[in-house]
C-alpha positions, 0 to 999 in steps of 0.5 A, spaced: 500 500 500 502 506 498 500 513 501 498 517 497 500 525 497 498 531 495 502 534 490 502 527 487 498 524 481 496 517 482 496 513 475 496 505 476 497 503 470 494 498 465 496 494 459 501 494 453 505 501 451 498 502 446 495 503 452 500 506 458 501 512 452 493 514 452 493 513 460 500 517 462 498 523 456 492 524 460 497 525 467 502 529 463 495 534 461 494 535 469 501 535 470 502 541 465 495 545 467 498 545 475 501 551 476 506 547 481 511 541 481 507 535 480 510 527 480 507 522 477 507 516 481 505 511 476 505 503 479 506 496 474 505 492 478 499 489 474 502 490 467 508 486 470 503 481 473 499 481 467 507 478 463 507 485 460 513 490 460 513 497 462 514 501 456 514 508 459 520 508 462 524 507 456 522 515 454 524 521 458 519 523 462 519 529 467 518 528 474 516 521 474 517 516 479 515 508 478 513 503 484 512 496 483 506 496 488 499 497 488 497 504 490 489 502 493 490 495 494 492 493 501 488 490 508 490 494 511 488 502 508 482 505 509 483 512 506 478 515 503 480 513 496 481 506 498 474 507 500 472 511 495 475 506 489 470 501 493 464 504 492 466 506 484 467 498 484 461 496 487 457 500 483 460 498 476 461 490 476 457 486 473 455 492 467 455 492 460 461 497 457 454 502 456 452 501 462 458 502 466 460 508 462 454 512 464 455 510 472 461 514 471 459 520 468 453 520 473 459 519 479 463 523 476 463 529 480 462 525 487 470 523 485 472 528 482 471 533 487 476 528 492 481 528 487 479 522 483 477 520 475 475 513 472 473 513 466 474 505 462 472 508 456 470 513 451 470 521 453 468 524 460 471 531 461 475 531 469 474 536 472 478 534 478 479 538 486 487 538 485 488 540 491 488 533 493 492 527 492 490 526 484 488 519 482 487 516 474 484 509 473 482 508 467 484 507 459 483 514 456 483 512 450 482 519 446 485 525 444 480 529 448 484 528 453 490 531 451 490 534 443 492 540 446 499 538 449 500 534 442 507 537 441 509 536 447 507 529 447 510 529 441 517 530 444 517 526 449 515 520 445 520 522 439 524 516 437 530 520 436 532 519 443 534 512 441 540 510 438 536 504 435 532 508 431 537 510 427 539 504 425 533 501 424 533 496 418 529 499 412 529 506 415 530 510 410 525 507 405 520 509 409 522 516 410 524 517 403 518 513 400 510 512 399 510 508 405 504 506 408 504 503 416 499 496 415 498 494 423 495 488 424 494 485 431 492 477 428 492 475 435 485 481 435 483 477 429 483 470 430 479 467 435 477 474 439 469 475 440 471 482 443 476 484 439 475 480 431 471 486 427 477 487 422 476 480 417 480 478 411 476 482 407 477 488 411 484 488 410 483 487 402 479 493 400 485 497 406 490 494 401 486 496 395 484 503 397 491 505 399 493 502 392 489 505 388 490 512 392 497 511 393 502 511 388 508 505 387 506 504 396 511 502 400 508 496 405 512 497 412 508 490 416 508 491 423 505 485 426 505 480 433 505 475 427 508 478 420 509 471 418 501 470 417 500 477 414 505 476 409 501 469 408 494 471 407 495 479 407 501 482 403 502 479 396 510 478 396 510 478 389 506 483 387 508 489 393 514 492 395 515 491 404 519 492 409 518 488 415 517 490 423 524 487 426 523 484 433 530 484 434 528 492 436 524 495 442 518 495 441 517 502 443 522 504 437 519 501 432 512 506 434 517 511 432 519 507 426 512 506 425 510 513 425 515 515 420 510 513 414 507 517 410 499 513 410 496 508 415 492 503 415 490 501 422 486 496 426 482 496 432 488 497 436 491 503 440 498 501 437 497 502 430 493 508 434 497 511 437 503 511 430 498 515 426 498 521 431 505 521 432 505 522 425 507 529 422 505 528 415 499 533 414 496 530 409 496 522 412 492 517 410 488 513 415 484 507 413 480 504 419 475 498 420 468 502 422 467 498 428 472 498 433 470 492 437 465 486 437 461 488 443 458 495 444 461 499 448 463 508 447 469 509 443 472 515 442 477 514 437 475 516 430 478 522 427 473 526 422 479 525 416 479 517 416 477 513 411 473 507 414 472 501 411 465 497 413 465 492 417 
């Protein structure tokens, strides 16, 4: 059990580096508004459980702090933010994603007058007492969170602060090239019911549309299985590619990622996250219509995409 501060943001984290980037640029916003020295006090200890690596602290983030421990959880803390966690807890489980996300906005105020936002998915604007320990518990997996902040961001994610960046296999084709970033997640897309939305079929009209708008394209595959991809997906014959190299950090790759000129995404944050770190004003960004298999608030599309029904 930690015990928690004023001055400090409380940010436990949850997920892959998709997910760790959404959930520290909504602390870095906060962090940036406050007048003061705020210490972002981020703790791994579920992603590190999960089997996971903490992606965030390869970047040089300012006054961060890592802990390896739950910051709520403990038999012995009764604070009022632990309590105050239980109640958000209770009132919650067992809810659909809609469901759930409506009870947040309804208990929004409750917590964020005590310091304290959650929100899993979808858009709700915090308006947090700041004058308390600050505690975040949520994916926040939309810009609205931190558009505003987007160059800085940008700089603190840069992939020029690493020296694998620059050596990168087939780096300069793809700065140099029509290069088009295909993001394929195959285990989102095999056997997943939350998760499969993007079919073979998604990925073939992707591909065509981007060869019919792109001229001479240059395919830079990053997949958890780029066998597969090259496989059922990328016609190796009839496409020039370059191919993620596992070899690499996988943050390093995001940077390399981001370097193309167009995207093609699926319903992942990491393919996500490649084409806002884009700089090309005149990307190209193909995405499925839907973004999950389920029902649940997504706040992830932006107007100028091109989206492929699914």
């Amino acid at each position: 059990m930690v015990k928690m501060k004023k001055g400090n943001i409380y940010l436990p984290l949850q997920g892959r580096i998709g997910n760790q980037l959404f959930q520290y640029a909504l602390a870095r916003k906060i962090q940036l508004s406050l007048p003061r020295k705020i210490t972002i006090v981020m703790d791994d200890s579920d992603i590190l459980r999960c089997g996971w690596v903490n992606s965030l602290e390869n970047y040089d983030l300012p006054n961060v702090k890592y802990i390896h421990e739950s910051i709520l959880l403990g038999k012995k803390n009764f604070t009022k933010q632990y309590l105050l966690r239980k109640i958000y807890r209770f009132f919650t489980r067992n809810k659909n994603y809609i469901n759930k996300f409506e009870t947040e906005k309804r208990l929004n105020k409750l917590f964020n007058d005590n310091g304290m936002f959650f929100c899993e998915n979808g858009y709700i604007e915090p308006k947090l007492n700041c004058n308390a320990p600050i505690y975040l518990e949520g994916y926040f997996q939309s810009q609205l969170y931190f558009d505003d902040i987007k160059d800085d961001l940008l700089k603190l994610f840069s992939g020029r602060q690493f020296s694998e960046f620059f050596t990168y296999p087939g780096l300069e084709k793809i700065q140099n090239r029509n290069s088009v970033c295909i993001s394929v997640k195959v285990e989102h897309n095999v056997g997943s019911s939350m998760y499969d939305v993007c079919s073979m079929e998604y990925w073939e009209s992707a591909i065509e549309y981007i060869t019919r708008t792109v001229e001479n394209p240059l395919f830079f595959i990053c997949s958890d299985n780029v066998e597969y991809v090259l496989r059922n997906l990328i016609d190796a014959t009839k496409y020039d590619y370059v191919v993620q190299d596992k070899n690499v950090p996988v943050y390093v790759s995001l940077a390399v990622m981001s370097e193309c000129k167009h995207f093609i995404i699926g319903n992942t944050t990491f393919g996500w996250w490649a084409q806002y770190m884009s700089q090309n004003p005149n990307k190209i960004v193909v995405a499925p219509s839907k973004w999950m298999a389920v029902d649940m608030p997504i706040d992830l599309y932006e107007n100028n995409w091109h989206l492929i029904e699914v």
